[in-house]
C-alpha positions as CSV (number, residue, x, y, z in Angstrom):
1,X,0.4,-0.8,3.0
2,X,-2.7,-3.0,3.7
3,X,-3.8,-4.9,0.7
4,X,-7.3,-3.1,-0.6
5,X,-10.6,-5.2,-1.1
6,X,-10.9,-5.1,-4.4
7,X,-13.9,-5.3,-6.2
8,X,-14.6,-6.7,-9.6
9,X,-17.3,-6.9,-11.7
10,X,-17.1,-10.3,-12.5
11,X,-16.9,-11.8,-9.2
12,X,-19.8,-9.6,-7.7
13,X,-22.2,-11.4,-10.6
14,X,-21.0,-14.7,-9.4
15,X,-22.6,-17.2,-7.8
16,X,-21.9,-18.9,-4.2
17,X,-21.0,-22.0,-5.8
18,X,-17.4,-21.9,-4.3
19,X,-19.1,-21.9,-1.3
20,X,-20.2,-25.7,-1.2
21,X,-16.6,-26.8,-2.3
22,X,-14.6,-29.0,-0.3
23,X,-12.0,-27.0,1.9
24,X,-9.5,-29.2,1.6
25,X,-9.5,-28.0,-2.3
26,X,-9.0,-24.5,-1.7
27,X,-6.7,-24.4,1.3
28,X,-3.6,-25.1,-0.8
29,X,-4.6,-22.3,-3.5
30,X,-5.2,-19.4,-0.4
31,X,-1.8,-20.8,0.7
32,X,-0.5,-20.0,-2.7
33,X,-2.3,-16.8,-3.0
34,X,-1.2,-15.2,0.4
35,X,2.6,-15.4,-1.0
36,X,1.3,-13.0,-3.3
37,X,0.1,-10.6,-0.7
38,X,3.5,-10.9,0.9
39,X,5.3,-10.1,-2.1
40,X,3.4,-7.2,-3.2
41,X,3.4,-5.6,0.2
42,X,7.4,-6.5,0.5
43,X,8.2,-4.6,-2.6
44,X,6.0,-1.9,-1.9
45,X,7.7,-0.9,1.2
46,X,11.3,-1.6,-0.3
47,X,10.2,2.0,-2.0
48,X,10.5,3.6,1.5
49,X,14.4,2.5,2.4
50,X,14.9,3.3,-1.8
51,X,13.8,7.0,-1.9
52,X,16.4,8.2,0.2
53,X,19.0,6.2,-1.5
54,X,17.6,7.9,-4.9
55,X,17.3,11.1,-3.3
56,X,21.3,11.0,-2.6
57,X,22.2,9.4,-6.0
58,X,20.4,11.9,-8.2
59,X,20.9,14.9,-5.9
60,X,17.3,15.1,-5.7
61,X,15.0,17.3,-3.6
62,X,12.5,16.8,-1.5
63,X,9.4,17.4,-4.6
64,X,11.6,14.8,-7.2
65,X,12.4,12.4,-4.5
66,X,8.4,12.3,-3.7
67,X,7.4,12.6,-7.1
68,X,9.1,8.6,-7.4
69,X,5.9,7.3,-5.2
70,X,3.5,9.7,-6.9
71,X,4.3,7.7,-10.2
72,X,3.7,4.4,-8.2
73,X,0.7,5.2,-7.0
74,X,-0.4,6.9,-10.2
75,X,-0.2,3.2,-11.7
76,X,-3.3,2.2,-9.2
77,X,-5.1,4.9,-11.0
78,X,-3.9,4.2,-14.8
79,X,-3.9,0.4,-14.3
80,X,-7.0,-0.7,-12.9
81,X,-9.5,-0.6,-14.9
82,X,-8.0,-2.3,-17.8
83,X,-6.7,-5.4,-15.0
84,X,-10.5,-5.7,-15.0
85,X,-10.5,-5.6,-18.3
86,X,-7.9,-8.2,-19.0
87,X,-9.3,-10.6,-15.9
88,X,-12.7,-10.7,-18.1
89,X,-10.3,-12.0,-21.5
90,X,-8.2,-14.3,-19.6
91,X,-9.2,-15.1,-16.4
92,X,-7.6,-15.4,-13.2
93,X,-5.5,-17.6,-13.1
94,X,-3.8,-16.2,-16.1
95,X,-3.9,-12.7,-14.6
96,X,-2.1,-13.6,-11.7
97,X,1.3,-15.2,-14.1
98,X,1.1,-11.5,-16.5
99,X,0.7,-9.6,-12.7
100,X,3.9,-11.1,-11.6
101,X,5.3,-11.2,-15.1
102,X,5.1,-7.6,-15.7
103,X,6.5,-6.7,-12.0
104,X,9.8,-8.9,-13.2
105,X,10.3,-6.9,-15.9
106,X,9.9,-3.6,-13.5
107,X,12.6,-5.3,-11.5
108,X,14.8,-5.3,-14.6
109,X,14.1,-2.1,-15.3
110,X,15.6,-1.3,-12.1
111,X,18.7,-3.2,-13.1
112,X,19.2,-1.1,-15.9
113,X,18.4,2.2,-14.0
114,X,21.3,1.5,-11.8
115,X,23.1,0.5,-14.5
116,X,22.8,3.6,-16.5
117,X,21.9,6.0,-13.4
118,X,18.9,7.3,-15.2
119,X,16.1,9.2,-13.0
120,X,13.7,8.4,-15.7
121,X,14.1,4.8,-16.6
122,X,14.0,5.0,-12.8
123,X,10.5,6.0,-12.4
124,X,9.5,4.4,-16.1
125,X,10.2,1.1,-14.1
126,X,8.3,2.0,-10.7
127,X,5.3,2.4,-12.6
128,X,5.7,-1.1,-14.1
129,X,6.2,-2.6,-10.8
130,X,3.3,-0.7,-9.9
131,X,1.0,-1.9,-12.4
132,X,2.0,-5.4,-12.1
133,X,1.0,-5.1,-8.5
134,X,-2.6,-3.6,-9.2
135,X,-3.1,-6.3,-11.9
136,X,-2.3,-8.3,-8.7
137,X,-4.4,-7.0,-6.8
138,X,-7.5,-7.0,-8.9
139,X,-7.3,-10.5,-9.4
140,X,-6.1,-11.6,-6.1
141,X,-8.5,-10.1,-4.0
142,X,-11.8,-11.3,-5.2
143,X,-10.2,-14.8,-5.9
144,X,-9.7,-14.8,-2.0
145,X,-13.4,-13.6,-1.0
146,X,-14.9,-16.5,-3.2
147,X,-12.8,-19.1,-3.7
148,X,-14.3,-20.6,-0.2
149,X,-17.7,-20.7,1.7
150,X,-19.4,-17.0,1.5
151,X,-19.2,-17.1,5.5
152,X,-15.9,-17.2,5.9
153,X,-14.7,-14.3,2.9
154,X,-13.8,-11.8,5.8
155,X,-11.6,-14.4,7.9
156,X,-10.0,-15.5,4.7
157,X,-9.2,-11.9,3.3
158,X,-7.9,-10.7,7.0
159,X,-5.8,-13.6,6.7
160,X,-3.7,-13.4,3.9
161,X,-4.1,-9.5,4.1
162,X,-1.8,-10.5,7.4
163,X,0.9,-11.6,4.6
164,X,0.6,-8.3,3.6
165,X,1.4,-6.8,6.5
166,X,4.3,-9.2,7.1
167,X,5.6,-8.2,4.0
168,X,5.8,-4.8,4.5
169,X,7.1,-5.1,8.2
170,X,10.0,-7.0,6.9
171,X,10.8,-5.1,3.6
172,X,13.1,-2.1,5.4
173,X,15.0,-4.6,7.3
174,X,15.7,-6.3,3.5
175,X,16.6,-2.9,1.7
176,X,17.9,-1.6,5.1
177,X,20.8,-3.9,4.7
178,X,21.5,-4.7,0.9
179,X,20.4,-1.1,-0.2
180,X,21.9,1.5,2.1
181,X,23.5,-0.9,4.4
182,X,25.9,-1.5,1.3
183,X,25.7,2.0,-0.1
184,X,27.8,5.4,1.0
185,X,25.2,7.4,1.2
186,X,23.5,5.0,3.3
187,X,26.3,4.9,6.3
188,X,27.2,8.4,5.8
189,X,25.8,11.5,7.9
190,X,23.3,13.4,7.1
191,X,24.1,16.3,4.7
192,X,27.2,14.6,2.9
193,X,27.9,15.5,-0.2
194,X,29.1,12.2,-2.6
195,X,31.3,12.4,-5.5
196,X,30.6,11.2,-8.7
197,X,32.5,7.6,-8.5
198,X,30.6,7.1,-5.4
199,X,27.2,7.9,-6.7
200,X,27.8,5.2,-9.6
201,X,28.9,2.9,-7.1
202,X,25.5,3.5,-4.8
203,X,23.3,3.5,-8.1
204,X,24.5,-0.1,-8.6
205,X,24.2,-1.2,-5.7
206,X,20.5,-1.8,-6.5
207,X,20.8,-4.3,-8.5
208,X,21.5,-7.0,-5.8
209,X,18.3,-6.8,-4.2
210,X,16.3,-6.3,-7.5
211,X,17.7,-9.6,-8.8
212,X,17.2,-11.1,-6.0
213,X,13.3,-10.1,-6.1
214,X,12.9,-10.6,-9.7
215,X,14.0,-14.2,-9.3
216,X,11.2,-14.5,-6.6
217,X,8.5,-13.0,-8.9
218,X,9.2,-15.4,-12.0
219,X,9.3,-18.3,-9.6
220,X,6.2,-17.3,-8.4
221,X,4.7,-16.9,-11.6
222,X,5.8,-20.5,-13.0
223,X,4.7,-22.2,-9.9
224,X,1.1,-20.1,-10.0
225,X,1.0,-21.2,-13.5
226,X,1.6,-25.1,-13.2
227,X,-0.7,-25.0,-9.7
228,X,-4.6,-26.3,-10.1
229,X,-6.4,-23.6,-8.6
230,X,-9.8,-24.3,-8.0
231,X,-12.5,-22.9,-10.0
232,X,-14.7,-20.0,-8.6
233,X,-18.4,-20.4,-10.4
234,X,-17.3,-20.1,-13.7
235,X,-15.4,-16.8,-15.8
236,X,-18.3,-15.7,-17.6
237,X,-20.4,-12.8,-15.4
238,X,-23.8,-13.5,-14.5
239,X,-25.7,-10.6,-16.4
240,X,-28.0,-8.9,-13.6
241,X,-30.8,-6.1,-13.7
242,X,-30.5,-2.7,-14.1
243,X,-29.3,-1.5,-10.7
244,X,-31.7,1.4,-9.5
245,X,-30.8,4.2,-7.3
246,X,-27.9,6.4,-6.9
247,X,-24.3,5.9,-5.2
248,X,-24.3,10.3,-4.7
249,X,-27.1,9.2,-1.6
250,X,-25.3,7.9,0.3
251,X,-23.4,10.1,2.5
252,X,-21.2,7.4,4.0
253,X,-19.6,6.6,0.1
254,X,-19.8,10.4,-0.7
255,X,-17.9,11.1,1.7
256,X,-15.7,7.9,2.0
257,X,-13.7,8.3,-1.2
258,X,-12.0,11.1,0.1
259,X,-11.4,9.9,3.5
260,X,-9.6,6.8,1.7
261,X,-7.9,9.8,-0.8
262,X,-6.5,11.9,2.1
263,X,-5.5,8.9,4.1
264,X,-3.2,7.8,1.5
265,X,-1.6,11.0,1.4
266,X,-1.3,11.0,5.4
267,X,0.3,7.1,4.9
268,X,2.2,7.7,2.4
269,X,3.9,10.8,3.4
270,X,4.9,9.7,6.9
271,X,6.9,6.2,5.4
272,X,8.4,8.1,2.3
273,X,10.1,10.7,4.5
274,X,10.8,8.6,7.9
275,X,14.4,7.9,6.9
276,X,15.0,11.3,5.9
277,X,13.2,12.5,9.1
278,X,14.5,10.2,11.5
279,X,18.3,10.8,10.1
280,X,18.3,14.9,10.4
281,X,21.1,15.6,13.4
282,X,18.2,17.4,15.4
283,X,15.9,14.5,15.5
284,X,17.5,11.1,15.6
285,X,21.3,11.6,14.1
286,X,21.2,8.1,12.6
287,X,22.7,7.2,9.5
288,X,20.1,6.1,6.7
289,X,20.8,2.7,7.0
290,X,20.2,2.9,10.7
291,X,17.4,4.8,10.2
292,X,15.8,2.0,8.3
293,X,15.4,-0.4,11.6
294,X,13.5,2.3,12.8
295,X,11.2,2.2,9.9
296,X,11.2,-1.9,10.9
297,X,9.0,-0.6,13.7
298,X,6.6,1.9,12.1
299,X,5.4,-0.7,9.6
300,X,5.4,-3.6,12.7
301,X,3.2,-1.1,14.6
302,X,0.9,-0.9,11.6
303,X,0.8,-4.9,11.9
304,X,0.0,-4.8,15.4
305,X,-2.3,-2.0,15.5
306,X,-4.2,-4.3,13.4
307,X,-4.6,-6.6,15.3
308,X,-5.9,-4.7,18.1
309,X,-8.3,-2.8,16.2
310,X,-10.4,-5.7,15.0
311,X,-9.7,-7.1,18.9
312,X,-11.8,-3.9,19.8
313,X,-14.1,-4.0,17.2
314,X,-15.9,-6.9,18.4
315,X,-17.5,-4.9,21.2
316,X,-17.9,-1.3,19.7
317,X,-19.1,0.8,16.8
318,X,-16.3,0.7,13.9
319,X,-16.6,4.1,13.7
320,X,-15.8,4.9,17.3
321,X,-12.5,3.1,17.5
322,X,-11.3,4.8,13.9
323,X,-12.7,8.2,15.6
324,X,-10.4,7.1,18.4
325,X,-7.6,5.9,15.8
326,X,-8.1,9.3,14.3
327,X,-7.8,11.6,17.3
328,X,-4.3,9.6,18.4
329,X,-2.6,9.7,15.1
330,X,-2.9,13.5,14.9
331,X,-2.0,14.0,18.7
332,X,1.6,11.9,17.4
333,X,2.0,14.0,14.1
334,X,1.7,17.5,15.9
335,X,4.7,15.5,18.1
336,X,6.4,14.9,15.8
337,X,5.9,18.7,13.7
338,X,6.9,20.0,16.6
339,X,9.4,18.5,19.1
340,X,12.9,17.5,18.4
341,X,15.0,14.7,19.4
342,X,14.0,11.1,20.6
343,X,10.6,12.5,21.4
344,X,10.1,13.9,17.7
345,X,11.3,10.3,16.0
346,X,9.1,8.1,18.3
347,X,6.2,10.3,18.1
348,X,6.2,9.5,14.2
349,X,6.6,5.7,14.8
350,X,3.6,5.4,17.3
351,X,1.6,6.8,14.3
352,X,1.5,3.3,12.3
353,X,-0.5,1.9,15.4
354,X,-3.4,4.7,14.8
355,X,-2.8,4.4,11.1
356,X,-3.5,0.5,11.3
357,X,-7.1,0.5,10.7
358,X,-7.3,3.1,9.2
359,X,-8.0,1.7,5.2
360,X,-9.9,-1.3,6.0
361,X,-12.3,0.5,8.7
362,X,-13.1,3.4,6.2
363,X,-13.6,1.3,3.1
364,X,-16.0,-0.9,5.2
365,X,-17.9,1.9,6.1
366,X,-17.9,3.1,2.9
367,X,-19.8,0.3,1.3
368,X,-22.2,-0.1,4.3
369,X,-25.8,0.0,3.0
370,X,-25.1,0.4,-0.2
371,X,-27.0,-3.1,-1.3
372,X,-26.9,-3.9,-4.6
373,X,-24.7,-0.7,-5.4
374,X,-22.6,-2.4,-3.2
375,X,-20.2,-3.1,-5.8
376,X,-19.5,0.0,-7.7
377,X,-19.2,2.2,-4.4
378,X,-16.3,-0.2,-3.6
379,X,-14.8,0.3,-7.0
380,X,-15.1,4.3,-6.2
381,X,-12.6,3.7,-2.7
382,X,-10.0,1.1,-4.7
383,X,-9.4,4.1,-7.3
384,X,-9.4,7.0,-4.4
385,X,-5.8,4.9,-3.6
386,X,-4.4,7.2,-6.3
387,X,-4.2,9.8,-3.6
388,X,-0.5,8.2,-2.6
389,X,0.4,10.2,-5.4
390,X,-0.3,13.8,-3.8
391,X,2.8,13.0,-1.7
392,X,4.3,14.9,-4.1
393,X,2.4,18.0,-2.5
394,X,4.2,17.1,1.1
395,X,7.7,16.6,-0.6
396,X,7.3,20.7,-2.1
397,X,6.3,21.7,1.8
398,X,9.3,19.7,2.8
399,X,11.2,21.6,0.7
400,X,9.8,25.3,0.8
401,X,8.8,25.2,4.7
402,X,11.1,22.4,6.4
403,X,10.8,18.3,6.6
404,X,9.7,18.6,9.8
405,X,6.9,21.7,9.4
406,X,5.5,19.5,6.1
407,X,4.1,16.8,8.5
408,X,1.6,19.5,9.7
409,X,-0.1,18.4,6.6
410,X,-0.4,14.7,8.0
411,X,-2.1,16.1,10.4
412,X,-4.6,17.8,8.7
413,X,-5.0,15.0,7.1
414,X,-6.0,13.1,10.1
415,X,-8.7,15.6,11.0
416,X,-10.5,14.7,7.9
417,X,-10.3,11.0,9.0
418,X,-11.8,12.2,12.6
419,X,-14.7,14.1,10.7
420,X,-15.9,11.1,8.5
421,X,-15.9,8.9,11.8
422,X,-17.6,11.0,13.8
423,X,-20.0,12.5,11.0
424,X,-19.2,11.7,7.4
425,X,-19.9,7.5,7.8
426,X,-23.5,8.1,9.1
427,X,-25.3,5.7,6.4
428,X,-28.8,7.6,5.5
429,X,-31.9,6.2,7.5
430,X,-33.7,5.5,3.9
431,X,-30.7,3.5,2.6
C-alpha cells in the first residue's frame, strides 16, 4: 500500500530552514529513510500471502480470516495520535529506533503464535506490527517533506514512497515461497482438509520468515540510531495564531475522508482475498503458493500504474485521470464478480493499475485550498486509513453470498471514488 503523507503538528509550525542546507547533508539520511518505506510496505503486504495460510491453519472463515487485517488497520486508528504525541517527547530521530523497535517485538510475537498456534496472540502481534509501522509513519513522512529544500518535498516524498511500492511488489514473492511455498496447505488444492500434525507443522513454518524480518528491523533500528541525521529547524513547534475558518466548508475535505475511507476497503479487500480468489478450481485452479506470483503482479501493476498516473498528470486535471482511474477499476471488478476462469483472475489483477493513484490523487485533492487549515484537513484523511479495517464487512459477504459475489462490494466502492472525482473534489469558489 502506498505510504500516506502524513501530517504532523510539529513539522507544519516549522520553519524552511532545512531548506537552505547543504544537499549533500541530507542525501545520505533520505537514503536511510527510504529503507524504511521499503520495510514497512514489505511487511505489510507479507499479510496478503499470510491470511490464507492462517485461514487453513485455524480453520477459519472468510469474517475471522478478514478480521486479521481489520486489527491491522485498526492500529492506524488507535496508534496515531499518540506517535504524535511521542514525536513531540522524543523527537524523531528517536521515534524512528521505538517504530522499528516495537515492529521487532510484533515479529516475535509471531514466533510465538506459530509456536503455540494461538489465533489471538496471532492478531495481539499484528496490531503491534501495526503500530510500530504508524509510529513509522508519523515520523518518517514529514522528516522526508522537510529535511530538504521546500521545492523539492513532492520529488523527495514520491521518491522514497517508490520504496514503498517496491516493498510491497516484492513481499508475496518473499512469503510466496518461505510461507506457503514451505507449507501443506500452501501446495495443496483448494478445499483440502489438513490434519492436526500438519496444521502444527504449517503454523511453524512462520517463524522462518519472521526471524528473518525481525533481524532486519533491529538492524535497522541500531544503524538509524548510531546515523547523524540532519536536523530539521529545531523539535520545539513554532506556536502560531488562532486558525480561523472551518474545515466542514470545504466540500473537497468533506467529502475526501470518505473517499480515502471507502478506498481502503476497495484495496484492502481485493489483496486480502486474491489468493483465495485466484486459487478456487473455477477461477484460476492454482495452489496458494502459486497463487501468490500472481499477487507479484497485482501489487507490480500498482507500482506501474503509478508511474503513469503522475506521467499523465502533467498535462490534465488530477481529478480527470482519477475519474478515469475510477471508471476502469470498476469495469475490472464487475469482471471479475462476474466471469470465471482466466478472464475472472486477470480482470482482478488489472485492477492495481486503476487503484495506483488512487490514495495519493484523493488525499491531494483533499487538502487543496485548504490554506492554513491545510494541516488538520490532512490529519482528517491519514485517520480515514482506518477504513482497511471494514474488510471485515467483505470477508462476512464472502462468506454468506460467495467469494466471488463479495467483490460487488469493490465495486461499489469504486463508484464513490468516480463521484468525488467528478463532483465531490470541487474546492468551493470562496476558499
Amino acid at each position: 500500500m502506498a505510504a500516506p503523507i502524513a501530517s504532523v503538528g510539529p513539522v507544519a509550525g516549522r520553519t524552511a530552514a532545512a531548506g537552505a542546507q547543504d544537499q549533500g547533508s541530507y542525501r545520505p539520511a533520505l537514503s536511510l529513510l527510504a529503507s524504511l518505506f521499503f520495510m514497512w510496505g514489505f511487511i505489510t503486504v507479507i499479510n496478503n500471502t499470510l491470511l490464507p495460510h492462517l485461514r487453513s491453519v485455524f480453520d477459519l472463515d472468510y469474517t475471522q480470516t478478514t478480521l486479521i487485517e481489520s486489527v491491522w488497520f485498526i492500529a492506524y486508528f488507535v496508534a496515531s495520535l499518540p506517535a504524535a504525541k511521542l514525536i513531540a517527547r522524543v523527537g524523531y530521530q528517536r521515534a524512528l529506533v521505538i517504530g522499528l523497535g516495537i515492529m521487532a517485538a510484533g515479529t516475535f510475537g509471531m514466533v510465538l503464535a506459530s509456536r503455540e498456534v494461538s489465533y489471538a496472540i496471532t492478531l495481539t502481534a499484528l496490531f503491534v506490527i501495526a503500530s510500530g509501522i504508524t509510529l513509522l509513519q508519523v515520523a518518517a513522512n514529514p522528516y522526508v517533506a522537510v529535511v530538504g529544500p521546500a521545492e523539492s518535498a513532492s520529488a523527495r516524498l514520491n521518491l522514497v514512497q517508490a520504496f514503498n511500492a517496491l516493498g510491497t511488489t516484492l513481499a508475496p514473492l518473499f512469503g510466496g515461497y518461505l510461507i506457503l511455498g514451505r507449507s501443506t496447505s500452501g501446495n495443496a488444492a483448494a478445499g483440502t482438509v489438513l490434519t492436526p500434525a500438519e496444521r502444527l507443522a504449517d503454523a511453524q513454518s512462520v517463524q522462518l520468515p519472521y526471524l528473518i524480518v525481525a533481524a532486519v528491523l533491529i538492524v535497522l533500528a541500531v544503524v538509524i540510531a548510531r546515523f547523524p541525521l540532519p536536523a530539521i529547524g529545531g523539535e520545539a513547534p513554532v506556536k502560531a495564531g488562532r486558525v480561523s475558518g472551518s474545515l466542514w466548508r470545504h466540500r473537497n475535505l468533506v467529502f475526501g475522508v470518505p473517499a480515502i475511507f471507502i478506498y481502503l476497503i476497495a484495496e484492502i479487500g481485493v489483496s486480502n482475498l486474491f489468493i483465495s480468489f485466484v486459487a478456487q478450481p473455477e477461477i484460476g485452479d492454482l495452489t496458494h503458493a502459486q497463487a501468490a506470483r500472481y499477487l507479484f503482479l497485482l501489487w507490480g501493476g500498482m507500482m506501474i500504474g503509478r508511474f503513469v498516473g503522475s506521467y499523465l498528470m502533467q498535462s490534465r486535471p488530477a481529478e480527470a485521470v482519477l475519474a478515469g482511474a475510477a471508471i476502469g477499476a470498476c469495469a475490472v471488478m464487475l469482471v471479475a464478480a462476474c466471469a470465471t476462469g482466466q478472464v475472472a483472475m486477470w480482470a482482478l489483477i488489472a485492477v492495481g493499475l486503476f487503484h495506483a493513484i488512487m490514495f495519493p490523487t484523493i488525499f491531494t485533492l483533499g487538502i487543496r485550498g485548504l490554506g492554513p487549515l491545510t494541516e488538520k484537513g490532512a490529519g482528517l484523511l491519514i485517520m480515514a486509513i482506518a477504513g482497511g479495517s471494514l474488510v471485515v464487512v467483505q470477508g462476512w459477504a464472502a462468506d454468506r453470498f460467495g467469494l466471488q459475489t463479495s467483490f460487488l462490494i469493490t465495486a461499489s466502492c469504486e463508484l464513490y471514488v468516480l463521484f468525488y472525482a467528478v463532483w465531490g473534489c470541487r474546492a468551493p469558489r470562496a476558499a
